[in-house]
PLY file of the C-alpha trace (Angstrom):
ply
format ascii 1.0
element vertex 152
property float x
property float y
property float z
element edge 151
property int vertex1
property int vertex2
end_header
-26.34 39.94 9.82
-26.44 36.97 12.10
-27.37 34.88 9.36
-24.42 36.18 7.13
-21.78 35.04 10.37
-23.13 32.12 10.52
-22.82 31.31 7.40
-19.44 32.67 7.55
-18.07 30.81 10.04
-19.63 27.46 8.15
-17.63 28.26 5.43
-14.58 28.77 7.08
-14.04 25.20 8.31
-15.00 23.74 5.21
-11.24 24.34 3.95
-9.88 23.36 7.55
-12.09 19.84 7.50
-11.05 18.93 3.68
-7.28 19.27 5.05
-8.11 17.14 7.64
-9.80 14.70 5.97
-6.82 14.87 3.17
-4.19 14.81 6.06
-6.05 11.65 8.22
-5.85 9.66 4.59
-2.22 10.02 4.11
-1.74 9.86 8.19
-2.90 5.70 7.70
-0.23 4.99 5.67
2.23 6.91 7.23
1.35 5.86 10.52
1.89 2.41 10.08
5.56 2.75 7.87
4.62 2.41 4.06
3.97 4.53 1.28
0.44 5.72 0.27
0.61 4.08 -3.06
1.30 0.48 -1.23
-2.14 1.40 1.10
-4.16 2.16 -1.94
-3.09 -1.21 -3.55
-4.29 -2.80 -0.36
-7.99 -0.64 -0.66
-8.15 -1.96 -3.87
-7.52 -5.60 -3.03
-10.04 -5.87 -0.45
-12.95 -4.03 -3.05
-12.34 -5.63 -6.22
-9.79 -8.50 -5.53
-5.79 -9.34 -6.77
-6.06 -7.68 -10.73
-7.40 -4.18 -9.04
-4.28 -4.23 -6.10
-2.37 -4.60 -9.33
-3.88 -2.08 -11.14
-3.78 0.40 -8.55
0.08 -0.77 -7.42
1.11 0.03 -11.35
-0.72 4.09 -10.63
2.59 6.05 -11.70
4.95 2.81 -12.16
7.46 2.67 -15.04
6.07 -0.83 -15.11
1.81 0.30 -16.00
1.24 -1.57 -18.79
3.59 -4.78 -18.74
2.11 -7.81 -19.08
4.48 -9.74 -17.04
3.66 -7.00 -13.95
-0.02 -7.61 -14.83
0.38 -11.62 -14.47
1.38 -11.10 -11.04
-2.48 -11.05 -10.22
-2.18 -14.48 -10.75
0.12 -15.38 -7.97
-1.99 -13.62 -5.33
-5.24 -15.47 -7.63
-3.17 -18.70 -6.52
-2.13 -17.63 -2.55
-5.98 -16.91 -2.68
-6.78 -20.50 -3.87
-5.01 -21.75 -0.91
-5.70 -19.60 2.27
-8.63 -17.75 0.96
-10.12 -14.26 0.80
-7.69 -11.44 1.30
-8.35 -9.87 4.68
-5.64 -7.37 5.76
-1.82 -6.38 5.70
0.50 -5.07 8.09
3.69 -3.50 7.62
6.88 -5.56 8.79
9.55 -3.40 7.73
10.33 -0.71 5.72
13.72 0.70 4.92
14.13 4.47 3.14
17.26 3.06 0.98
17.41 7.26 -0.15
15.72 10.23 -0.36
13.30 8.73 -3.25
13.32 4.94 -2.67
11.75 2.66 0.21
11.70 -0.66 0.35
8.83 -2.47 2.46
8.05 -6.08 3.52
4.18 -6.51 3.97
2.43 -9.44 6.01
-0.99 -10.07 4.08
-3.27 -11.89 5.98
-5.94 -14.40 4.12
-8.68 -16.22 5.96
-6.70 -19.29 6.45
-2.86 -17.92 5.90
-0.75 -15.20 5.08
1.78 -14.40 2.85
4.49 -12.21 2.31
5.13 -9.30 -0.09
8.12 -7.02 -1.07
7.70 -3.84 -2.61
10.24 -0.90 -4.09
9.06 2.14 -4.58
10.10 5.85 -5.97
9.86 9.38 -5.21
9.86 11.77 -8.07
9.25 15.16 -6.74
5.82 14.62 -5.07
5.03 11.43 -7.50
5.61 7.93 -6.64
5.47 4.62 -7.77
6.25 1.14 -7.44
9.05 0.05 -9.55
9.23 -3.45 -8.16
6.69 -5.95 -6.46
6.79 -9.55 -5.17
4.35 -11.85 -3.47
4.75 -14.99 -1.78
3.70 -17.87 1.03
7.02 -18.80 2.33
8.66 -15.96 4.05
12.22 -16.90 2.70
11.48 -15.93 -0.53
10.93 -12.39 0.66
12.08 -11.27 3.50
15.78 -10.79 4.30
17.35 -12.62 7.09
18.05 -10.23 9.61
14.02 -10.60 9.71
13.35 -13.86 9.59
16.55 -15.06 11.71
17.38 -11.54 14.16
20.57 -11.93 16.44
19.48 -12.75 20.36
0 1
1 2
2 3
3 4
4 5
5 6
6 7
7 8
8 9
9 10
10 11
11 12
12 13
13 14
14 15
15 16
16 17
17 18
18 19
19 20
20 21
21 22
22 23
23 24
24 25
25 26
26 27
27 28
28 29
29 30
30 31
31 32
32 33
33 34
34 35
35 36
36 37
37 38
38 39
39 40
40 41
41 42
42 43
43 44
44 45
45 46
46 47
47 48
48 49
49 50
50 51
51 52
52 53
53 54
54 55
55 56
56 57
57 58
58 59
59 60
60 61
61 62
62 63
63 64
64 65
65 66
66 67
67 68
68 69
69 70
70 71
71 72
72 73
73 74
74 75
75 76
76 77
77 78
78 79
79 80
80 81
81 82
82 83
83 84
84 85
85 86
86 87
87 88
88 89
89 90
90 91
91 92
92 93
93 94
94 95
95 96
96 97
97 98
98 99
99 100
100 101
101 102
102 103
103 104
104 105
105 106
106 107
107 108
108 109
109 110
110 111
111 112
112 113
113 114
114 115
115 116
116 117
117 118
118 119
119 120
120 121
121 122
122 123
123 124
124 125
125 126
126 127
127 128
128 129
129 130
130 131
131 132
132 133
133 134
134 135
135 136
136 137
137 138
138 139
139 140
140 141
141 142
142 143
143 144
144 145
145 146
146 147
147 148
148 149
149 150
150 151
């Protein structure tokens, strides 16, 4: 009978530590201001390099599958070239333009640089995707100017 509690009891907090486990995945990317799908793009850059961010970015994007989104490996292939390995992003901003869109301005730090990404993403129920993605080394190019210029 002891035996069959304590097995019991193991099995009870299995469920309870696969929620938390589940909950402390999504808690990253909610914690610091961007989506989930954005984060995993991020995972995937640092493992396998710029075509697997863009692989995983496309998960669920009206745009999987278009060979112009799938070229934009090669600009972060080319930021790459000129400030080295990929080594990190943080969130600058991100602004919920409704219920099922966000827009988010990423700082991605290389070895030598960083650079400067802009992403729009979707909420379908409890999907979402990326619908739009750009990536570049001068901040003006991306960021709006209530960032890059703020009033005193």
């Amino acid at each position: 009978m002891a035996i069959e509690r304590q097995t019991l009891r193991r099995s009870a907090w299995l469920p309870l530590a696969v929620t938390l486990l589940l909950v402390c995945g999504v808690g990253y990317a909610t914690e610091h201001g961007f989506p989930p799908i954005i984060s995993a793009g991020f995972e995937a850059y640092k493992k396998g390099g710029a075509s697997s961010a863009i692989d995983a970015w496309l998960v669920g994007s009206p745009m999987a599958g278009d060979k112009a989104a799938q070229s934009q490996a090669a600009t972060l292939n080319g930021i790459e070239a000129y400030y080295g390995k990929f080594q990190d992003a943080e969130l600058i901003r991100s602004y919920r333009l409704s219920p099922s869109s966000t827009l988010t301005f990423m700082e991605a730090r290389y070895e030598k640089g960083v650079g400067f990404m802009k992403f729009l993403t979707f909420r379908a129920g409890k999907k979402e995707g990326i619908t739009q993605f750009l990536f570049h080394t001068q901040p003006e190019q991306i960021l709006p100017s209530e960032l890059l210029y703020p009033d005193p």
